[in-house]
KETI-638168 format. One line per 5 residues: number of its first residue (from 0); their letters; for each residue x, y, z of C-alpha. Coordinates in nm, 3 decimals. Each point is the difference from the previous one (the first is absolute). Example, Ala and Ser with C-alpha at 12.3 -4.5 7.8 and 13.67 -1.06 7.14 Angstrom:
0	as	1.230,-0.450,0.780 ~ 0.137,0.344,-0.066
This chain:
0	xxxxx	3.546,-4.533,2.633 ~ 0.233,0.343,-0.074 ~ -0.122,-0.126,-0.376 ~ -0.352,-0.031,0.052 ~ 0.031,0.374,0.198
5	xxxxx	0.153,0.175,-0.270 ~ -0.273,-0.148,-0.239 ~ -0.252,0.118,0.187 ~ 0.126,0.377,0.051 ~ 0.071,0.000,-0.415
10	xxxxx	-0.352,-0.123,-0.007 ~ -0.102,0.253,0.255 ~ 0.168,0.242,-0.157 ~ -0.173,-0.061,-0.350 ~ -0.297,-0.011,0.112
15	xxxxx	0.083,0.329,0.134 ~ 0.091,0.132,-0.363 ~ -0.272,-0.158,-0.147 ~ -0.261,0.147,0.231 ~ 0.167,0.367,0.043
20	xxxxx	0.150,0.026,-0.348 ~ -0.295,-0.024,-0.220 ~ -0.036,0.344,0.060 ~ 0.361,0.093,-0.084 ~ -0.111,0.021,-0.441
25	xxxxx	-0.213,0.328,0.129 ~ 0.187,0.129,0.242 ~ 0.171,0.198,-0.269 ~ -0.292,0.159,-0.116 ~ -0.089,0.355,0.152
30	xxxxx	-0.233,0.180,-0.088 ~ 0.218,0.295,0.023 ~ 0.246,-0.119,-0.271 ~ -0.256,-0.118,-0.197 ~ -0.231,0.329,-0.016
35	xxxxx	0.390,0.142,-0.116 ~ -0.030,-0.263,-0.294 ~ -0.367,0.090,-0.088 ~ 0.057,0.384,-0.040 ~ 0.259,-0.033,-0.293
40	xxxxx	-0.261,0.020,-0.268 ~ 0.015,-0.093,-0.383 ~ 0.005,0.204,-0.270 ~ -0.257,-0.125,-0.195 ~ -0.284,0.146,-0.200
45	xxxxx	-0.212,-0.073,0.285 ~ 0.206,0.086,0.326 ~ 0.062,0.299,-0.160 ~ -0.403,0.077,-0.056 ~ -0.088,-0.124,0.340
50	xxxxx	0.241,0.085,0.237 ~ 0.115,-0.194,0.352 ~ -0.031,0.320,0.175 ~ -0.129,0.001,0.365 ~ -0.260,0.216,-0.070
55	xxxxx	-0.192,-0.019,-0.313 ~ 0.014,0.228,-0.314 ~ -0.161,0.338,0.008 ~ -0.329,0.037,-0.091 ~ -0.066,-0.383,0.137
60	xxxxx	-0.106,-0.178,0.272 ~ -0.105,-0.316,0.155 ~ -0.356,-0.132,0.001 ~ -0.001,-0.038,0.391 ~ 0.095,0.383,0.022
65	xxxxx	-0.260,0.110,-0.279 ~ -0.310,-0.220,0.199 ~ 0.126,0.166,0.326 ~ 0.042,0.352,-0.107 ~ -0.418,-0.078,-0.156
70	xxxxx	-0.090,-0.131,0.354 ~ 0.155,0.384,0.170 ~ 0.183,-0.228,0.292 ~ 0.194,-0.324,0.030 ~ -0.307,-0.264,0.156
75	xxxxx	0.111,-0.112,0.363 ~ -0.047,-0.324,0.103 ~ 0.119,-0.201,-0.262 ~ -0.366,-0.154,-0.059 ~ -0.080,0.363,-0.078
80	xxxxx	0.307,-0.008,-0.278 ~ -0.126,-0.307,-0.128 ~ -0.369,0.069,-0.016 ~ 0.088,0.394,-0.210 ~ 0.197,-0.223,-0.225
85	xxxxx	-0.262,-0.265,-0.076 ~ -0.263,0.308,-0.017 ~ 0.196,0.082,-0.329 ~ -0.166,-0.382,-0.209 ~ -0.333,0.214,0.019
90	xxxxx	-0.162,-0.370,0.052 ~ 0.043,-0.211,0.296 ~ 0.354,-0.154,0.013 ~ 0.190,-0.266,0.189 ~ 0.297,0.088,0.104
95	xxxxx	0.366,-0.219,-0.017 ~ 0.093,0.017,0.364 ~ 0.218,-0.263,0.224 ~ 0.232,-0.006,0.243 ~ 0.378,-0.100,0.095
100	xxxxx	0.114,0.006,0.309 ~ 0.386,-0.176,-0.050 ~ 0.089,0.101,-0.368 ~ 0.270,0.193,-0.152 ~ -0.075,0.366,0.004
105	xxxxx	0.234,0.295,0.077 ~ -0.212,0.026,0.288 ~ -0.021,-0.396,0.057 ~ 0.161,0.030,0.375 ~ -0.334,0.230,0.102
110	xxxxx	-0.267,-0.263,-0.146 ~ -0.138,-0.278,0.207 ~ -0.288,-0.247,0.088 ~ -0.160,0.297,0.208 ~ 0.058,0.280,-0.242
115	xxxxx	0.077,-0.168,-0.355 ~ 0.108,0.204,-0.293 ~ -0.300,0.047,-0.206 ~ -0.051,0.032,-0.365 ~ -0.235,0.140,-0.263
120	xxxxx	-0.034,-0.012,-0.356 ~ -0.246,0.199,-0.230 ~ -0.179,-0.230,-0.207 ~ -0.268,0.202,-0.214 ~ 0.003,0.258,-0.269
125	xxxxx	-0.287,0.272,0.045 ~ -0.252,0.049,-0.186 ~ -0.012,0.248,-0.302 ~ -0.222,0.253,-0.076 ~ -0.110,0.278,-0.301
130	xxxxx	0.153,0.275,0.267 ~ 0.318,-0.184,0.156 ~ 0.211,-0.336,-0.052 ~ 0.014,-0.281,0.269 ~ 0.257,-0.005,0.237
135	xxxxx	0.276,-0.295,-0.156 ~ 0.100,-0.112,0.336 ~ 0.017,-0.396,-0.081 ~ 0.345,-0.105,0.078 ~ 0.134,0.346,0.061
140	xxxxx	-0.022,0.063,0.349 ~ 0.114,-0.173,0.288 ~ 0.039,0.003,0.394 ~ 0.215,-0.141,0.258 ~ -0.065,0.129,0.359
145	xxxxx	0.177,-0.073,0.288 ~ -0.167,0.125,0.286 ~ 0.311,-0.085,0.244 ~ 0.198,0.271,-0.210 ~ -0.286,0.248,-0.071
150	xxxxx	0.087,-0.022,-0.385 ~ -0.157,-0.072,-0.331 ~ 0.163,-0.109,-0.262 ~ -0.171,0.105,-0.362 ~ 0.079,-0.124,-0.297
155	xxxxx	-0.256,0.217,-0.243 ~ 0.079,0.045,-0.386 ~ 0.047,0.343,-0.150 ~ -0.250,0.025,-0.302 ~ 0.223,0.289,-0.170
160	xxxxx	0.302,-0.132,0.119 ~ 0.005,-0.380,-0.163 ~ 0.146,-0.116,0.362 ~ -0.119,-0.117,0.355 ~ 0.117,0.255,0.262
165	xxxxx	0.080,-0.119,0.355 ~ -0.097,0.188,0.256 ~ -0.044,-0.005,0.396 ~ -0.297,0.095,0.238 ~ 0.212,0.076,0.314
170	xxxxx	-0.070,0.012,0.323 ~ -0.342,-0.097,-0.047 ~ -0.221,-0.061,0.310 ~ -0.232,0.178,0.161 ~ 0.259,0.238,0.221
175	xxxxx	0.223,0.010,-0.336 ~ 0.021,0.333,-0.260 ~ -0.066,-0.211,-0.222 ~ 0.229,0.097,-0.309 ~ 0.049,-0.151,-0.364
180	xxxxx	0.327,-0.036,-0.156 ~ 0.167,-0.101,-0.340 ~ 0.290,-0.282,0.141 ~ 0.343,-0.088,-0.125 ~ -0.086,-0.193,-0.295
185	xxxxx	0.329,-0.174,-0.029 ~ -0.082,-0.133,0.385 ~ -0.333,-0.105,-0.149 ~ 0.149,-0.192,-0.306 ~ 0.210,-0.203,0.164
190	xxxxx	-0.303,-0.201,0.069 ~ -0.207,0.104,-0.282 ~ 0.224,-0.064,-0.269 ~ -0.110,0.139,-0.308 ~ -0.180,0.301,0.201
195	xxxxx	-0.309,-0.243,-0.008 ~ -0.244,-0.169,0.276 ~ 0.163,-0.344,0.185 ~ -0.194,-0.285,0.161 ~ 0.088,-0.356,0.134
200	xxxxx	-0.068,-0.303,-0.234 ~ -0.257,-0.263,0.079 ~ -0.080,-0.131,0.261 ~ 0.041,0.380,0.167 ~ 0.104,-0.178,0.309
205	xxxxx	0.073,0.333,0.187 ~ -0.371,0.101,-0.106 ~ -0.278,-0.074,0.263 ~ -0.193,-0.216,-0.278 ~ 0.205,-0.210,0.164
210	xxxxx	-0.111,-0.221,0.326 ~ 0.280,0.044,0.214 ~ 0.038,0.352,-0.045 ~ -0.394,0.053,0.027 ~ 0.072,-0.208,0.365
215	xxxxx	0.279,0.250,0.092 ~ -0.205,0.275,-0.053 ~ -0.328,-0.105,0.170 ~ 0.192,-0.098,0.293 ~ 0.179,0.369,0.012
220	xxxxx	-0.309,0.166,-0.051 ~ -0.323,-0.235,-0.036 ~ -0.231,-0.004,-0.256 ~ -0.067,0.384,-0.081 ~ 0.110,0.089,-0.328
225	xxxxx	0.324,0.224,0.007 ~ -0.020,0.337,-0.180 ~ -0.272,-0.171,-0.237 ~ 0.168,-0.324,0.008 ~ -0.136,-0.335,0.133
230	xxxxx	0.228,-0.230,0.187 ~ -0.009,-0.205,-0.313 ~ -0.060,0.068,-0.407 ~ -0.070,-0.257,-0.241 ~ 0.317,-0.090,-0.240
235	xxxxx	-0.221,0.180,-0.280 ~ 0.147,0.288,0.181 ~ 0.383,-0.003,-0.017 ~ -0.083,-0.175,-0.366 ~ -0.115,0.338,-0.128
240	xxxxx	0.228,0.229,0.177 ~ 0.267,-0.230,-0.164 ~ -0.188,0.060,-0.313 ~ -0.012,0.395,0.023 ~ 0.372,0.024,0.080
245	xxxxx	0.082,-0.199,-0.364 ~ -0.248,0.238,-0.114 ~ 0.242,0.281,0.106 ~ 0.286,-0.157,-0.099 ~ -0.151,0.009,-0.371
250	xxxxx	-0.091,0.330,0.018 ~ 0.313,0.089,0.096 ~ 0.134,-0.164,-0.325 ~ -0.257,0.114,-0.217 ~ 0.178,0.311,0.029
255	xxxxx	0.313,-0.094,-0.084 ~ -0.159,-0.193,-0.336 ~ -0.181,0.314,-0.052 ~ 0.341,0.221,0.019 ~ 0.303,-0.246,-0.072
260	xxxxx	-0.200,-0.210,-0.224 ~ -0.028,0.220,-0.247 ~ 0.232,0.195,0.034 ~ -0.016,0.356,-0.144 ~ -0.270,-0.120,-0.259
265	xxxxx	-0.322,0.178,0.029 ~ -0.153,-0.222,-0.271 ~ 0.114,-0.285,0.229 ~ -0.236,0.098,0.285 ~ -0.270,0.094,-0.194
270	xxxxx	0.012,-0.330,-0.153 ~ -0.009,-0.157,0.341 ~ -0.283,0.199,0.130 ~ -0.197,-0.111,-0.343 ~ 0.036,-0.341,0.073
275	xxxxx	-0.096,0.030,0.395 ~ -0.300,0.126,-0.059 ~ -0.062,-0.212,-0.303 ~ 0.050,-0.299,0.242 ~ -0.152,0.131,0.312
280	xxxxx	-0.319,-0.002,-0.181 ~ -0.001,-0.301,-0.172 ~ 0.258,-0.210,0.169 ~ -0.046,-0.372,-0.174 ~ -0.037,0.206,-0.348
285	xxxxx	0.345,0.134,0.052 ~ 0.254,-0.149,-0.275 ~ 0.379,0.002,0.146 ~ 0.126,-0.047,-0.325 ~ -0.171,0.238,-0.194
290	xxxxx	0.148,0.255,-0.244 ~ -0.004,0.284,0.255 ~ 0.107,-0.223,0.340 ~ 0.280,-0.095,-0.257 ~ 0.085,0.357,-0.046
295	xxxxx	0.019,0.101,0.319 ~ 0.265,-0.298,0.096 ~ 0.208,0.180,-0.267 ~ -0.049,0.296,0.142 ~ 0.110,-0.136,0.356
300	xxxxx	0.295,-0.201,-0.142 ~ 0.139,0.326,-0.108 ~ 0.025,0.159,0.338 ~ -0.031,-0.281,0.256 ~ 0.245,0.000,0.270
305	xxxxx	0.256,-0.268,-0.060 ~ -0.048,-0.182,0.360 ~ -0.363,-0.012,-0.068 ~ -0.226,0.177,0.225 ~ -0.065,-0.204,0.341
310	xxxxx	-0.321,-0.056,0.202 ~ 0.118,0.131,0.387 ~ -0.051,-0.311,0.230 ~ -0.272,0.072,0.215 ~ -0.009,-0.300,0.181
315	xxxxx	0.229,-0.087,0.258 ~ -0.001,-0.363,0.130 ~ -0.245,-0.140,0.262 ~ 0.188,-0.006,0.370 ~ -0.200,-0.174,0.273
320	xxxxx	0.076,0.160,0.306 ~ -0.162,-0.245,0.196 ~ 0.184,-0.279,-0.112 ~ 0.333,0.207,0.008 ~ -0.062,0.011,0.406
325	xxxxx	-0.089,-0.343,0.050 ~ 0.315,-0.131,-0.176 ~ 0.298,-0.185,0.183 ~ 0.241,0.316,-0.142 ~ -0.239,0.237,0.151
330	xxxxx	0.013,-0.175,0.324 ~ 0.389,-0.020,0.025 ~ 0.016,0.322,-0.167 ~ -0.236,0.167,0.291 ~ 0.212,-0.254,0.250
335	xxxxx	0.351,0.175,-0.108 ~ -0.097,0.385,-0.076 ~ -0.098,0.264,0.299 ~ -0.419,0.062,-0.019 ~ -0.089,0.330,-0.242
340	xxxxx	0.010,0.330,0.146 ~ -0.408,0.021,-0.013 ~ 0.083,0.404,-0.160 ~ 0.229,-0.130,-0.251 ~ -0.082,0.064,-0.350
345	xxxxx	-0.103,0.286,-0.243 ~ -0.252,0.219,0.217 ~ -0.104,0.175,-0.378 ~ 0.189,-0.003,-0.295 ~ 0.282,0.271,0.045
350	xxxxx	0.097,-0.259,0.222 ~ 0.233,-0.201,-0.252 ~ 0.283,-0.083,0.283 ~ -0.234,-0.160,0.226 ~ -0.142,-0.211,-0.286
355	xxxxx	0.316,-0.109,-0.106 ~ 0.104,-0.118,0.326 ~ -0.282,-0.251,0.016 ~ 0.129,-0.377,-0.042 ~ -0.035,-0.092,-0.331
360	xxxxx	-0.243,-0.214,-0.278 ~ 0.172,-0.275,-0.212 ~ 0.115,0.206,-0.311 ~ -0.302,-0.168,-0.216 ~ -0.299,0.141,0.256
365	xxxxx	0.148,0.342,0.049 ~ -0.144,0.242,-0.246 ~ 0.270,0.180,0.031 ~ 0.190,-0.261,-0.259 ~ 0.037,0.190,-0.311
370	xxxxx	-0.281,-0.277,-0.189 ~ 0.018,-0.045,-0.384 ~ -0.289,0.118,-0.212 ~ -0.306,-0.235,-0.012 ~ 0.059,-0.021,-0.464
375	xxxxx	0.173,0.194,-0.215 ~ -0.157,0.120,-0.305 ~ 0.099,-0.013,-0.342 ~ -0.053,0.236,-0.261 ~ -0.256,-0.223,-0.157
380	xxxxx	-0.231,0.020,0.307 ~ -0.342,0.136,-0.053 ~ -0.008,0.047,0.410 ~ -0.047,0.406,-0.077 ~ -0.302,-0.076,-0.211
385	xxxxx	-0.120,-0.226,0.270 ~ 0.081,0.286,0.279 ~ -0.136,0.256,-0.155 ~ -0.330,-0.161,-0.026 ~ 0.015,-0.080,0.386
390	xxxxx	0.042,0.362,0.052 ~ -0.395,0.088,-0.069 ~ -0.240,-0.096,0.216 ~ -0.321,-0.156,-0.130 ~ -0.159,0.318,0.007
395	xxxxx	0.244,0.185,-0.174 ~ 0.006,-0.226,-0.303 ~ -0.420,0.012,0.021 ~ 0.039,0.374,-0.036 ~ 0.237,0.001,-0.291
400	xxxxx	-0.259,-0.287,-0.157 ~ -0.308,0.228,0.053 ~ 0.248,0.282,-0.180 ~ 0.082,-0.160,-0.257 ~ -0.317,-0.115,-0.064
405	xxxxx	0.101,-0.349,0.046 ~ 0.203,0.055,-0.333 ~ 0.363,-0.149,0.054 ~ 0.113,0.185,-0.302 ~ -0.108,0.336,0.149
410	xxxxx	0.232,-0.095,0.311 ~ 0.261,-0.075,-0.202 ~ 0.000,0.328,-0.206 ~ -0.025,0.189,0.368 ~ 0.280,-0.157,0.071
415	xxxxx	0.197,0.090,-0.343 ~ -0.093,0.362,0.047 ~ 0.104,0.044,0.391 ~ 0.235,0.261,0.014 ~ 0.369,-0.085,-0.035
420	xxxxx	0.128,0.139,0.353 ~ -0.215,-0.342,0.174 ~ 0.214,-0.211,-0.151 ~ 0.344,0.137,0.115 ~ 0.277,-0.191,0.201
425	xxxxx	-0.217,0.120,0.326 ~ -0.221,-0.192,0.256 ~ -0.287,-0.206,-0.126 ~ -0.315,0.159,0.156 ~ -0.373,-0.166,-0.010
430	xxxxx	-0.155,0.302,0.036 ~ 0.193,0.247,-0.196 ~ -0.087,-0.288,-0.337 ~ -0.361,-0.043,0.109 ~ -0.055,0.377,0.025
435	xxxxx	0.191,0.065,-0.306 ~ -0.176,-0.285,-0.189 ~ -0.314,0.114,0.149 ~ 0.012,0.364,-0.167 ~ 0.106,-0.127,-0.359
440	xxxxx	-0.342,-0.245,0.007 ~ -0.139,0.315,0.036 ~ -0.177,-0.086,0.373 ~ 0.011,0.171,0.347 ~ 0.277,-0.031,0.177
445	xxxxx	-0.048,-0.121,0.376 ~ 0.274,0.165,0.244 ~ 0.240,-0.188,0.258 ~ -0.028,0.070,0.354 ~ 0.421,-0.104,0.043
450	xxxxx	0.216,0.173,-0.320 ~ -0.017,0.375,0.138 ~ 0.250,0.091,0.228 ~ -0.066,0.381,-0.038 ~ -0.191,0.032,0.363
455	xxxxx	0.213,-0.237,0.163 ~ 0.269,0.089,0.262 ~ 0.373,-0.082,-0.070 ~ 0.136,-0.415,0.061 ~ 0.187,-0.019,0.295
460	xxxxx	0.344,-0.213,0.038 ~ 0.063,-0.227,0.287 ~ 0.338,0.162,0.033 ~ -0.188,0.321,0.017 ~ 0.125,0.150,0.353
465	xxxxx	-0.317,-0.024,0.244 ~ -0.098,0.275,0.230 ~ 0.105,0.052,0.358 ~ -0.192,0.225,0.183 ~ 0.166,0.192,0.337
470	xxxxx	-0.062,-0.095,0.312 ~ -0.360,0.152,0.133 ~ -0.056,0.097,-0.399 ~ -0.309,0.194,-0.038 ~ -0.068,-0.205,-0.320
475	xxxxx	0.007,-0.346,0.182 ~ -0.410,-0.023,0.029 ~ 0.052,0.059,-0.385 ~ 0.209,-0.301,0.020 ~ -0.190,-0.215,0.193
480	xxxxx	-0.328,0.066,-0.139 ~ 0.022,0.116,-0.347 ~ 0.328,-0.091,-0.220 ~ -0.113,-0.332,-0.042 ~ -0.248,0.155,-0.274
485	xxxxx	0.154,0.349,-0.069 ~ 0.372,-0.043,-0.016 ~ 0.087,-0.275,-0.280 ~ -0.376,0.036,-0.119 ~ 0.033,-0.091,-0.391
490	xxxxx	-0.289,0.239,-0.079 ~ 0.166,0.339,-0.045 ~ -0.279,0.178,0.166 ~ 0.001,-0.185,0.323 ~ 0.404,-0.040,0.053
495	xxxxx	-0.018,0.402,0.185 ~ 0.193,-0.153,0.270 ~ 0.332,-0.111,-0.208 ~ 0.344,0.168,0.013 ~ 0.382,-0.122,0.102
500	xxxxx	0.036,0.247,0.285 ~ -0.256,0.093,0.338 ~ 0.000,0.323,-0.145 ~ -0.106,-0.072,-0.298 ~ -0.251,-0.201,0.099
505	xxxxx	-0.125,0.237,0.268 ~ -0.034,0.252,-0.295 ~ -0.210,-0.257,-0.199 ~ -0.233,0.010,0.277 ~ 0.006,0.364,0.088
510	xxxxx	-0.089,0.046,-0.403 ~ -0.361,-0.224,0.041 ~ -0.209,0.151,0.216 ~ -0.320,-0.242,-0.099 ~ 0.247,-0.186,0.301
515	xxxxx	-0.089,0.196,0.228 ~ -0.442,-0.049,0.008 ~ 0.051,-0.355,-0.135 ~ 0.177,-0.042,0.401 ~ -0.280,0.233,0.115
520	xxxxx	-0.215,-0.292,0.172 ~ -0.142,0.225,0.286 ~ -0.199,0.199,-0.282 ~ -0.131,-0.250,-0.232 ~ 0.010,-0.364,0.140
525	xxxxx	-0.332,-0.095,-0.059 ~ -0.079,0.268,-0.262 ~ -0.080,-0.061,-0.403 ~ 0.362,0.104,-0.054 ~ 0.123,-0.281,0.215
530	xxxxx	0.164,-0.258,-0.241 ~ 0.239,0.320,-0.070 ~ 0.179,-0.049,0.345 ~ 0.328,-0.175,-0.014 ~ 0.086,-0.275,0.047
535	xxxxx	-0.251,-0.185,-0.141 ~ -0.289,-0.164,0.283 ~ 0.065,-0.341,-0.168 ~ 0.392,-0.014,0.033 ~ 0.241,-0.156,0.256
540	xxxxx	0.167,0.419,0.065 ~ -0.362,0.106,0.088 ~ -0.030,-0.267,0.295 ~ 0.379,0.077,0.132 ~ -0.118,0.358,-0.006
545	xxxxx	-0.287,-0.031,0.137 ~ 0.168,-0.170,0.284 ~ 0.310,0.245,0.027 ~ -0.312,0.256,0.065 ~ -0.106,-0.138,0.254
550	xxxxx	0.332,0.054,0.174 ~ 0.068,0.284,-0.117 ~ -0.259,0.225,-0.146 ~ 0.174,0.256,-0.121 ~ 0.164,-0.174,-0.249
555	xxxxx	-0.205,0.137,-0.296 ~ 0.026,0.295,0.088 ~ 0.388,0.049,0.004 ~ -0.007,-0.220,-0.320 ~ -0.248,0.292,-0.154
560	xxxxx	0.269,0.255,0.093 ~ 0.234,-0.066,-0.215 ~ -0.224,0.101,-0.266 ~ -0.088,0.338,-0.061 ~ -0.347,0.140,-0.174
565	xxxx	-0.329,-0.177,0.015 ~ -0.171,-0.254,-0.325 ~ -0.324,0.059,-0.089 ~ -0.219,-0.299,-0.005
């Protein structure tokens, strides 16, 4: 009998192990000590042309910032973001939305069934025309809200840059100041390795293309779509967003081929833009082996890095969630550990503590395990030829056709006689090559509504102090009904309400008197110079104000003090 005991408490007891200590291969991965890892950058060609800075180079920015700068205001509700985005494919568009409410976020501990994280992808590429060039959005923007935390996460590429940027929406809800920031990259690269756009592998269990999740949510909410979402999306959904993160992940390398690949060889690049557009016009014409794709392996083999150049892993492995509960480990796992503090988790992502203190994934679901890269190329890969003709959309290569008079020699000598400064160690740029390429066919040359950053405001940093008003502030109606669009504002001319101190902010305000008549409802509400009050009629601040009015109406009026002079209409 004592026998038989002690067999079953070692049995127990392993079963105990087994069920608990799957976790223990992750539980030494932090996302703390790994965002340390990330930040020691290389010294190559290219991290030295496209830096891992937090915020991105001067004179850049990210797409996301450029469309909302256009748009004057950030769009609140999140259907509104989605819908100025999509406004951008000039013809009607679809977009890549789904939901998760039990995946593997930063923010994964403020998702559920009733509020799942949502996400978008762009999946278009504007329209161009003789006065300005479609908006290349396809795979280069991307949205993950979490409505629990109030925060967006953006992943939007930077044109100038050659480089996604990560960035937050904070505090965004319809009582938030809404405000945009550039975050910790390293924190954001633990995850997206590479600095490139993750998703789950098929199946996408966590995804509600999925039945069970599609049941969790319609029982938490019912059958109303979600922020633009239905309960359920067909598996053609997650199957594209999948494809438009690998998308990333090339373009992401194409830079690197660009740069690295050819080292400090201008005749290199050249070569490789050549034989992109040769191919992206006439793909099954295309001869790998020809005298000049020949030439250009030399060319690489002379410069190539010697560890290759790797393809970042973009997908991380499929984790049912579902299944992960029902299991007998789960069971004895919930049977043996206290129930979760409900507020546990990261409430936004400065909140790296709280994150790490969640129980953690196996080590091969956590995205947080450093992953190897999908290939490594070899200096005899034509994968730059093939990248740079995925970097022009169908229009642009029907422009440069119509150009060139449908004369592929013609292209090719434009492309010989480009100056020398495009083809420098430096970011790879669509539109700076189809403009160029453009003027030496000798044809108008469209402009781009997201290059200039000359009337936009200055990036903020998440580690960028925020502001803390006094107690019975005179500017706190400023903050309650009007940073959200003037203090963070990416458009130069609307961010009047910035500055690091109350003072200075107060002196921003005292220094734009247009304030004062666009709070001047009393005088023209319902007059031809109406849509010139602030905030706007349509926007979430206007009905909170409206309200606050009606308890206390002298709210505009104190709010108009503290700006002197009157604006002429």
């Amino acid at each position: 009998m004592r026998i038989l005991s002690v067999a079953l408490l070692l049995l127990f007891a392993a079963a105990i192990w087994w069920g608990l200590g799957r976790e223990s291969d992750g539980e030494q991965v932090s996302v703390v000590s790994r965002a340390a890892e990330v930040a020691a950058q290389g010294d190559s060609l290219s991290a030295r042309a496209i830096p891992n800075d937090d915020l991105p180079p001067d004179g850049t920015r990210s797409l996301f910032d450029h469309l909302v700068a256009q748009n004057d205001a950030l769009p609140y509700p999140f259907e509104d973001l989605v819908a100025m985005i999509q406004r951008q494919a000039g013809v009607e568009s679809t977009p890549v939305m789904l939901a998760i409410p039990l995946g593997r976020s930063l923010l994964k501990a403020q998702a559920d069934f009733h509020r799942p994280r949502v996400l978008y992808a762009a999946d278009f590429d504007g329209t161009n025309t003789p006065a300005s060039l479609g908006v290349a959005a396809r795979a280069r923007l991307f949205l993950g809200f979490v409505e629990n935390a109030r925060e967006i996460e953006v992943i939007s590429y930077n044109e100038a840059a050659g480089r996604y940027e990560f960035q937050l929406v904070q505090d965004y809800a319809a009582d938030g100041q809404r405000r945009i920031v550039y975050a910790r990259r390293a924190v954001c690269m633990t995850c997206h390795q590479g600095g490139a756009p993750i998703f789950p592998q098929r199946p996408w269990n966590e995804t509600n293309a999925q039945a069970g999740i599609a049941a969790g949510i319609r029982a938490a909410r019912g059958e109303a779509p979600y922020l633009g979402v239905p309960p359920q999306v067909p598996l053609a959904i997650p199957e594209r967003f999948d494809e438009l993160t690998d998308v990333g992940a090339f373009t992401v390398t194409l830079q690197r081929l660009w740069i690295d690949g050819c080292g400090g060889d201008a005749t290199c690049r050249r070569t490789m833009l050549r034989l992109g557009l040769r191919y992206a016009s006439n793909p099954g014409a295309f001869d790998a082996d020809a005298d000049e794709a020949l030439g250009l392996r030399a060319m690489q083999a002379a410069h190539w890095p010697a560890d290759g150049i790797g393809v970042p892993e973009s997908d991380i492995r499929n984790r049912d969630p579902l299944a992960e509960a029902r299991g007998w480990r789960a069971r004895l796992h919930a049977w043996l550990t206290p129930a979760p503090d409900p507020d546990a988790g990261a409430k936004d992502n400065e909140d790296l503590d709280a994150f790490d203190r969640l129980p953690k994934l196996p080590a091969e679901l956590d995205p947080l395990t450093p992953r190897a890269p999908k290939r490594r190329l070899a200096a005899d890969a034509l994968d730059g030829v093939y990248g740079v003709a995925a970097l022009f959309s169908a229009d642009d290569l029907r422009m440069l056709e119509a150009a060139s008079g449908h004369e592929p020699r013609r292209l090719d000598a434009a492309v010989d006689a480009l100056p020398d400064a495009l083809f420098d160690a430096a970011p790879l740029s669509r539109v700076r090559l189809l403009q160029a390429l453009l003027t030496q066919l000798g044809a108008p040359v469209p402009e781009y509504c997201c290059l200039d950053t000359s009337a936009m405001s200055a990036p903020v940093a998440l580690s960028a102090p925020q502001l803390t008003l006094a107690a019975g502030s005179p500017l706190q109606p400023f903050a309650e009904y009007c940073f959200s669009c003037h203090r963070g504002n990416p458009a130069a001319r609307l961010d009047f309400m910035s500055g690091d101190t109350e003072a200075a902010v107060a002196a921003n305000i005292r220094g734009k008197p247009e304030i004062r008549d666009a709070l001047d409802w009393a005088r023209y509400e319902n007059t031809a110079q109406a849509s010139k009050l602030m905030p706007p009629a349509d926007s979430a601040e206007y009905a909170r104000m409206r309200a606050a009015l009606a308890r206390d109406p002298q709210l505009l009026a104190r709010m108009r003090e503290q700006v002197p002079g009157l604006f002429d209409f």
